[in-house]
C-alpha positions in Angstrom: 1.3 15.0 9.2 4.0 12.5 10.1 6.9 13.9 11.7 10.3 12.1 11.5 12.7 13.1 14.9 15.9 13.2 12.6 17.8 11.2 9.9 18.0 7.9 11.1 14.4 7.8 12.0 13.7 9.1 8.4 15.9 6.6 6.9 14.2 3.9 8.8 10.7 4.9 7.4 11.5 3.7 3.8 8.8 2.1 2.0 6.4 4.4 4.3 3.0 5.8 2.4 2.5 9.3 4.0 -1.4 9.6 3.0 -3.0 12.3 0.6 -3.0 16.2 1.0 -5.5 18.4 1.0 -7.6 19.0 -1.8 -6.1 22.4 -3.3 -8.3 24.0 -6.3 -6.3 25.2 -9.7 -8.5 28.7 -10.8 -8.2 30.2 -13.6 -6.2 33.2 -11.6 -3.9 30.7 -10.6 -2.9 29.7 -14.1 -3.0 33.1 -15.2 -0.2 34.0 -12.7 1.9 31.3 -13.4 1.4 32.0 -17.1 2.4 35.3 -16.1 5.5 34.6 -14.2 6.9 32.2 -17.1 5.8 33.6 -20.1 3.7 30.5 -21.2 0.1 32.3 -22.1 -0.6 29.3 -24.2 -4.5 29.7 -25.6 -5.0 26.5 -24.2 -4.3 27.9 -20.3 -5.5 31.6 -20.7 -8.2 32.3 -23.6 -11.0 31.0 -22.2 -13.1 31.7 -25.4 -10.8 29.7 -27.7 -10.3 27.0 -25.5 -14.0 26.2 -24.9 -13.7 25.5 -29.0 -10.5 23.4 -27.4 -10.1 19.7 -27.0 -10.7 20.1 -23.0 -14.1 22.7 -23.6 -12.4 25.2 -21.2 -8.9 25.9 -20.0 -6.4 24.1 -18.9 -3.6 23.9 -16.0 0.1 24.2 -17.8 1.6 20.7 -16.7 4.6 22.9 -14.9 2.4 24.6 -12.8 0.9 21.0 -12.0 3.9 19.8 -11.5 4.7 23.2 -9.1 2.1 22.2 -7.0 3.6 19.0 -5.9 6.3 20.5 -3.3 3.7 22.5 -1.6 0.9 19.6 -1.0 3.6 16.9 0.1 5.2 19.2 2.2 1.7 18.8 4.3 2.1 14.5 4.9 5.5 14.6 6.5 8.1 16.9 8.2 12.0 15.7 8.9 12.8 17.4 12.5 17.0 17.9 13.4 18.0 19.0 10.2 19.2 22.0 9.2 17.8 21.8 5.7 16.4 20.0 3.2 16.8 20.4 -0.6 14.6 19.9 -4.0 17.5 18.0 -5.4 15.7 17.2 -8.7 13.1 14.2 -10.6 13.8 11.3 -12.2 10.6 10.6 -14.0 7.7 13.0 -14.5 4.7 12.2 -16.0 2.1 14.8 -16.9 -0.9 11.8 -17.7 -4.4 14.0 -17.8 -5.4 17.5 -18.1 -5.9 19.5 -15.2 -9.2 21.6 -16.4 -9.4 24.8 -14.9 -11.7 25.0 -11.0 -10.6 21.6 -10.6 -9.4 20.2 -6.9 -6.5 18.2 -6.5 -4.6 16.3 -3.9 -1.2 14.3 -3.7 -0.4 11.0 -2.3 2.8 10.2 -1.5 5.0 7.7 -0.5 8.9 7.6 1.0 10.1 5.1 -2.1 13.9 5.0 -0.5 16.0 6.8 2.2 19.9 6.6 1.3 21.8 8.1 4.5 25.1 10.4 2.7 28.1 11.9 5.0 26.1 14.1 7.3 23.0 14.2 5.4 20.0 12.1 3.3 18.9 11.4 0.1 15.5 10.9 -0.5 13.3 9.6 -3.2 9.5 10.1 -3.1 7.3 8.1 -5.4 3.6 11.1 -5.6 0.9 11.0 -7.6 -2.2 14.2 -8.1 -5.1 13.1 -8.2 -8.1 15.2 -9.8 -11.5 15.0 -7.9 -14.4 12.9 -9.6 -11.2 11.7 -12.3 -10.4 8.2 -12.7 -7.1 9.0 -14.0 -4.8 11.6 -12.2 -2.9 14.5 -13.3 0.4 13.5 -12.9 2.9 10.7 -11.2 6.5 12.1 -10.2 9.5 10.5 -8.6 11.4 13.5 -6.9 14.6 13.3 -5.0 14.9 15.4 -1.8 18.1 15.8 0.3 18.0 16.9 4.2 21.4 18.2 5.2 21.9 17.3 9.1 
């Protein structure tokens, strides 16, 4: 884990890759739960049955819970000391670009894209992608903008 002492270090580490996560497995209990706490019980994600007739042979991961997943396992490459907060302030491109099969293991890489210092905080945009073990292609590539509030 890299850990930035304040802002100004933060800002300074622009351009900086912060490495990959830990591999983190998606179970079918997992994607029950999230279909559970949205309402999305899709065939696809939780009839296991139907879906092995499917496209993928089996169930899939719902690409918001994919997507979910991203806070949690960049949160483990980098920590901003001195601040008081720091906020999911939103994404500007998301891009959902294989299926997640269920009892597969992902990770993220991520990388500090830019650092833009604000009046008593900072904006900042991460450039991430999920990789799926044994894939060539990964799950999903995000820009996401997070803002630490001094």
């Amino acid at each position: 884990m890299k850990i930035f002492q304040g802002l100004d270090e933060f800002a300074a580490a622009t351009g900086t890759d912060l490495g990959c996560s830990r591999w983190l497995t998606v179970d079918q209990g997992r994607i029950d739960t999230f279909a559970a706490a949205t309402g999305d019980h899709q065939w696809i994600h939780v009839d296991a049955e139907r879906a092995a007739e499917g496209p993928y042979g089996g169930t899939i991961a719902h690409g918001l819970l994919t997507l979910s997943l991203f806070p949690v396992l960049v949160n483990e490459l980098y920590r901003v000391d001195g601040v008081r907060l720091g906020l999911n302030y939103g994404y500007d491109k998301v891009r959902f670009l294989a299926p997640v099969p269920t009892g597969s293991r992902l990770r993220v890489s991520a990388r500090i894209a830019s650092v833009t210092p604000l009046d008593g905080a900072a904006q900042a945009v991460f450039e991430s992608t999920m990789e799926i073990e044994g894939s060539d292609k990964p799950a999903a590539a995000v820009s996401s903008i997070i803002r630490y509030v001094a």
